[in-house]
C-alpha positions, 0 to 999 in steps of 0.5 A: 498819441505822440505827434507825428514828427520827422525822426532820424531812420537810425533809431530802433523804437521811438520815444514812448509818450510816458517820457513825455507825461514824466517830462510835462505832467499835465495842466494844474501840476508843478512843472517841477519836471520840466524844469529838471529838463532844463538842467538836464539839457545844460549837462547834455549841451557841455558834455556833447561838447566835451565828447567833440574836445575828447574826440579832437584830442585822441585822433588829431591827426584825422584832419577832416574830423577835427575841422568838422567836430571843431564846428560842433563843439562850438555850436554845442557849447552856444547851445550851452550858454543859451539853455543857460540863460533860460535856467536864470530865467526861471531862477534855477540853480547849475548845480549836479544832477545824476546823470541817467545810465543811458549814457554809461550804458551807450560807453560800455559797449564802445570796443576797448581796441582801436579802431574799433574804439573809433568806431563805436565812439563815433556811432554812439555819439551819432546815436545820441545826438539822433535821440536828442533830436528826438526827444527836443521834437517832442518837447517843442510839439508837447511844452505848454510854454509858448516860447520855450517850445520854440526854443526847442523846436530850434535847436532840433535842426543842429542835432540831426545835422550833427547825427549826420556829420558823426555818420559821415565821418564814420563812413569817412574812416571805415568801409560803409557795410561795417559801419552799417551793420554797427550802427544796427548793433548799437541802435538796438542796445540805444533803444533797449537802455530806453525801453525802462523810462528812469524814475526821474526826468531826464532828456535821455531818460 
């Protein structure tokens, strides 16, 4: 059974314990696996940061998300560096890595017209940190590397604080009953993208 740890009430379905055993196969094996994560989380880290930019770029004069993503996409980009350094710990290359289509799936059901685009990318991007949250729970309960499972273990606080600071700012913009009943909406599309675990490991596999 998976380790009871807290999550974010947002999310429709937890995270089933074959992405845990596809992400740390068992004691004698290769953890092959596991250090696919690590890349995987570096392209996660740079890409949360570059959605903050994105988000900056497109709505600049909304003032309050600006200040607020601002911090984030700082403290993703040094959550970037850090996983980083542990991919030249264990002499693993940056180098591409096919992204899973969690992702793609989550875009396309962000509404093409404003201000429902607002919205939705607000929402979504809520939603991804939750899952991130999540997911790096999972990995500081579960990993068999002492240290790197407290590494993950500290970077779970900043994802659920970011979670916060993306539903905060959609409540900030829009009526909070329109953002409730959205969030459930694309919460339920979040957790139906996970229901079939990728062939590969990946953090949102």
């Amino acid at each position: 059974m998976l380790t009871q740890l807290p999550t974010i009430n947002a999310l429709k379905k937890p995270t089933s314990f074959a992405w845990v055993e596809q992400a740390m196969p068992a004691a004698g094996y290769a953890y092959a696996n596991l250090d696919i994560i690590l890349l995987d989380h570096s392209h996660c880290e740079r890409k949360t940061a570059g959605v903050a930019l994105n988000l900056m770029f497109r709505y600049p004069s909304n003032s309050k998300m600006v200040r607020e993503l601002t911090a984030i996409a700082r403290e993703e980009l040094e959550h970037f560096e850090l996983v980083n350094q542990w991919l030249e710990l264990r002499n693993i290359p940056l180098a591409p890595l096919p992204p899973p289509p969690y992702g793609a799936g989550l875009k396309a059901n962000v509404r093409p017209k404003e201000p429902e685009r607002f919205l939705d990318s607000l929402l979504v991007t809520g939603l991804i940190e939750a899952r991130s949250h999540e997911r790096l729970g999972l990995l500081a309960a579960h990993c068999p590397e002492p240290e790197l499972a407290k590494f993950y273990h500290g970077l779970m606080a900043s994802e659920a604080r970011h979670y916060g600071i993306y539903w905060v700012l959609a409540a900030t913009y829009f009526h909070r009953e329109i953002v409730m009943q959205r969030l459930d909406e694309l919460a339920i599309v979040e957790s139906e993208l996970l229901a079939t675990l990728h062939p590969e490991p990946r953090i949102h596999s």
